[in-house]
C-alpha positions as CSV (number, residue, x, y, z in Angstrom):
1,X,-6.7,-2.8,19.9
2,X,-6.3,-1.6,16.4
3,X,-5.2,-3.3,13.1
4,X,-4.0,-2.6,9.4
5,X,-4.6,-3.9,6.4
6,X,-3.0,-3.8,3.7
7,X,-4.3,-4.3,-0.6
8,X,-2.4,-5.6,-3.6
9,X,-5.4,-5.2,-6.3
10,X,-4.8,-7.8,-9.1
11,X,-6.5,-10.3,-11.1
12,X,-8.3,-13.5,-9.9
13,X,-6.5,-15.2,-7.3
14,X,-3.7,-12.2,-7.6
15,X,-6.0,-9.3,-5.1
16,X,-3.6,-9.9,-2.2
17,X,-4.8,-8.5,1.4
18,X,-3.2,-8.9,4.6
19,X,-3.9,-8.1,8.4
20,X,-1.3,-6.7,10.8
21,X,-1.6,-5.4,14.5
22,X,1.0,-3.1,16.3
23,X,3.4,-5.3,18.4
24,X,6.1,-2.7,19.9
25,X,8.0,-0.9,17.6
26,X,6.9,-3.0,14.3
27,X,3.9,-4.6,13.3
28,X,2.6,-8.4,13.6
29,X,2.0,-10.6,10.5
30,X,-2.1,-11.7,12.2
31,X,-3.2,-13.3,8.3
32,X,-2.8,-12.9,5.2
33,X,-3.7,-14.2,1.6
34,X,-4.9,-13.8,-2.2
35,X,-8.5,-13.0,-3.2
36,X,-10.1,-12.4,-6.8
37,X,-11.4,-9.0,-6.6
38,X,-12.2,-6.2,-3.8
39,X,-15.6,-7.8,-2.6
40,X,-13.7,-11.0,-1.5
41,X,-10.4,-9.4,-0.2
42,X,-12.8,-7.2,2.4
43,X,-15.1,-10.6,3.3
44,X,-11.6,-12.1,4.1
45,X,-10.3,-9.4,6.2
46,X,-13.7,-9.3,8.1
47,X,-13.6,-13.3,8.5
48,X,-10.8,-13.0,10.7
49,X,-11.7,-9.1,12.3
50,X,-12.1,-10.1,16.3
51,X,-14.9,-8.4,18.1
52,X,-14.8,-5.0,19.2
53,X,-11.8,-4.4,17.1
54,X,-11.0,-2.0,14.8
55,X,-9.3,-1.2,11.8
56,X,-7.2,2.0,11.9
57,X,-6.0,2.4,9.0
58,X,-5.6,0.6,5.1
59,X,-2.6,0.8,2.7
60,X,-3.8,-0.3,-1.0
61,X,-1.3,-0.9,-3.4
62,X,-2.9,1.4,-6.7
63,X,-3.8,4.8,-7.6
64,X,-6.5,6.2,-5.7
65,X,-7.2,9.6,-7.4
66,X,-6.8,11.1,-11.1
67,X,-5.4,14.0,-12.2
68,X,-7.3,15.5,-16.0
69,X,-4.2,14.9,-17.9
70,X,-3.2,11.3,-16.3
71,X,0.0,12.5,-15.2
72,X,0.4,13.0,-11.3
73,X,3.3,15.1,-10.1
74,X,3.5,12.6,-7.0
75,X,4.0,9.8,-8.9
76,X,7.0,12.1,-11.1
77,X,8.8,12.9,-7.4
78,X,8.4,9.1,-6.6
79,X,9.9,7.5,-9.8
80,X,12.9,10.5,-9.5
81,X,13.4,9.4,-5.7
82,X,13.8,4.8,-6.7
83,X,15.8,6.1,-9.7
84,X,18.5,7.5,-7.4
85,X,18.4,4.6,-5.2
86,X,19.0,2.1,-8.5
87,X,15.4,0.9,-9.9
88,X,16.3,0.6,-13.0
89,X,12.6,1.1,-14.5
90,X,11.1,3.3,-12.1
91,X,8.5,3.8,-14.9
92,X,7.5,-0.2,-14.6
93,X,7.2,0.7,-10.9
94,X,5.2,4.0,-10.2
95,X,3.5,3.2,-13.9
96,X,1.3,6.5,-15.8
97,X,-2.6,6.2,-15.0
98,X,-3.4,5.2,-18.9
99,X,-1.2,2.2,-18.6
100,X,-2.7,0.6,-15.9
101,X,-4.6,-2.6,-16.0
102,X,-8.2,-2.7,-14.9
103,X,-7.7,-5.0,-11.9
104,X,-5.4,-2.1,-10.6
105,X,-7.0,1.1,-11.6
106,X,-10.9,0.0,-11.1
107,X,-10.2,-2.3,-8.0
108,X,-8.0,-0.3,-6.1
109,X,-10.7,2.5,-5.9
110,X,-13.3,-0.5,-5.2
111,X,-11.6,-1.4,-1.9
112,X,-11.5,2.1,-0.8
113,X,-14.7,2.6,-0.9
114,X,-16.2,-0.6,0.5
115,X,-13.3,0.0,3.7
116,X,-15.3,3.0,3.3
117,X,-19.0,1.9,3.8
118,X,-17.6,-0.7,6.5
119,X,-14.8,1.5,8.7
120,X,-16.2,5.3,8.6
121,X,-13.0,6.3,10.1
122,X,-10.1,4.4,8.5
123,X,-7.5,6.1,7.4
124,X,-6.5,5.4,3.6
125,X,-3.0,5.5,1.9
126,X,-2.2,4.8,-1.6
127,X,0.8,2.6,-1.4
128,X,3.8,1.4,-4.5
129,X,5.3,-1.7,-2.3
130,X,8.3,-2.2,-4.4
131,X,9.2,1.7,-4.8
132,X,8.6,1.3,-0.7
133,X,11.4,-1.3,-1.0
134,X,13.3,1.4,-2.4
135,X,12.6,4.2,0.2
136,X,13.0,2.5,3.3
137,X,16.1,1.1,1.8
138,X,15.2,-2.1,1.5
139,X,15.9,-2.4,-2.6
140,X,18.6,-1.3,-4.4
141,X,20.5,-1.7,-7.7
142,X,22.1,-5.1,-6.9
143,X,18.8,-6.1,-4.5
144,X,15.8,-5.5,-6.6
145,X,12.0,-6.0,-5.1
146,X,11.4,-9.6,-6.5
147,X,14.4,-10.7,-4.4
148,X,13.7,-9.2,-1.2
149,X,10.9,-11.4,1.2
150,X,9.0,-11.0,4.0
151,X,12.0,-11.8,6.0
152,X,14.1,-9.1,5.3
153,X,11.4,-7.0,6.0
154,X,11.9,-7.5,10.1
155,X,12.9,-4.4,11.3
156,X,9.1,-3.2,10.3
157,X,7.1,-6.6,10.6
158,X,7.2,-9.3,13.0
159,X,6.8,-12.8,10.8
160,X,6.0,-16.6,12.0
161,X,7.4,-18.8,9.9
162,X,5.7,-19.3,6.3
163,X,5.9,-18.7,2.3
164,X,4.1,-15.5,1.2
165,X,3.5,-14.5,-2.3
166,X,4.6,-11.4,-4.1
167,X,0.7,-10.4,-3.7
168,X,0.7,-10.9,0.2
169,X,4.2,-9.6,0.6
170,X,3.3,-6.3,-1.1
171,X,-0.4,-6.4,1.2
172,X,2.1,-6.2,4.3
173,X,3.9,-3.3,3.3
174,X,0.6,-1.8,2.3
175,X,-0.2,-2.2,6.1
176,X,3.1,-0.6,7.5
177,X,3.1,2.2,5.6
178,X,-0.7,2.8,6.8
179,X,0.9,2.2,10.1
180,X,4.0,4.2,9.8
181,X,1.9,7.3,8.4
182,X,-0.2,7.6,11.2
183,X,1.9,7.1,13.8
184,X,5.1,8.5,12.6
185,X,4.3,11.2,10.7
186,X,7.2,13.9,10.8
187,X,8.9,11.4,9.1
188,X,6.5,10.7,6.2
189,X,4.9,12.9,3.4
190,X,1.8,12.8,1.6
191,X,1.6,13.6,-1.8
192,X,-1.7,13.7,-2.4
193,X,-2.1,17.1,-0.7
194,X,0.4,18.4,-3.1
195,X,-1.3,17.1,-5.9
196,X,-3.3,20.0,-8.7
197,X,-6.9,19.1,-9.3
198,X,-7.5,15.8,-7.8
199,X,-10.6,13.8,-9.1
200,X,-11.5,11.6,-6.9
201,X,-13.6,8.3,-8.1
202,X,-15.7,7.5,-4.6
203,X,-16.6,9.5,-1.2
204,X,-13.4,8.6,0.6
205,X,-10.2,10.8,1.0
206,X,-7.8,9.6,-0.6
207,X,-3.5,9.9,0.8
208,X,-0.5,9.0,-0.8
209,X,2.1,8.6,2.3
210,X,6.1,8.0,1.6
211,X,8.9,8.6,3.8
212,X,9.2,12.6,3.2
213,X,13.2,13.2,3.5
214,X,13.7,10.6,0.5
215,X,11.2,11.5,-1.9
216,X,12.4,15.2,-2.8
């Protein structure tokens, strides 16, 4: 058995995580919920991590690497690709480096690493849920991101019954596009190996997985 997890780094109470496992062609809702920071998020995941089980791979939900200038050519083809498909501030989405909050920028590379020191061999994805939303045509002009829930995403997740937040929600699609990278991936295309110059803050590789045919 292997699972995915998936990060939303924000502030306390706001640092959603969630925990999915592959159920036939989409993935299982196992937990989710909000944390305050990286350190708690992880202890939460591992509270409910079953024995002899584990985690494949992680999809967190801010920027993992740096470029010297602050201006990644991913995140460029990415805000292009959602304004097509009718964000209409794909800026506000896929935001610059030197506009991020600290919850986002610092923690994001936090929970990398720790995932790191814990799961040597877990695969990691940057993730943008709500430019996701976009891509896998979930979102569109008259359906933005805030509107859309965990239930209309069931052709990817299976759900039981429940209210998630915006922070959990966005952990879940963290999760599937971990999944969805790793086991489907002439169909996805990560942009972190077409990236110049990446600095990278910790020891762990860093990805940046979206569905490849949309984001040109």
């Amino acid at each position: 058995m292997e699972l995915y997890v998936g990060f939303d780094p924000g502030g306390e109470g706001k640092f959603g995580w969630a925990m999915c496992s592959p159920e036939g062609e989409r993935l299982r809702i196992l937990h989710a919920g909000n944390a305050d920071h990286a350190q708690n998020a992880l202890l939460a995941v591992k509270s409910h991590l079953p024995s002899q089980v584990t985690i494949a791979g992680a999809g967190i939900d801010a920027p993992l690497f740096w470029v010297s200038n602050g201006k990644r050519h991913s995140d460029l083809l990415v805000r292009n690709a959602i304004k097509k498909l009718g964000s209409k501030s794909p800026g506000g989405t896929v935001q610059q480096l030197n506009s991020l909050r600290g919850a986002c920028l610092v923690q994001g590379p936090l929970i990398a690493k720790l995932l790191m020191n814990e799961f040597p061999t877990i695969a990691i994805t940057e993730t943008h849920p709500k430019a996701l939303l976009y891509l896998l045509g979930l979102a569109n002009k008259q359906n933005p991101p805030n509107d859309i829930g965990i239930e209309n995403l069931c052709k990817y997740v299976h759900a039981d019954a429940g209210q998630y937040s915006e922070h959990e929600r966005d952990s879940v699609i963290g999760a599937v596009a971990s999944w969805a990278s790793l086991k489907q991936q002439g169909e996805w295309r990560d942009l972190a190996q077409e990236e110049q110059g990446l600095l990278v803050p910790f020891d762990y590789k860093p990805a940046y997985w979206m569905p490849w045919d949309l984001v040109q």
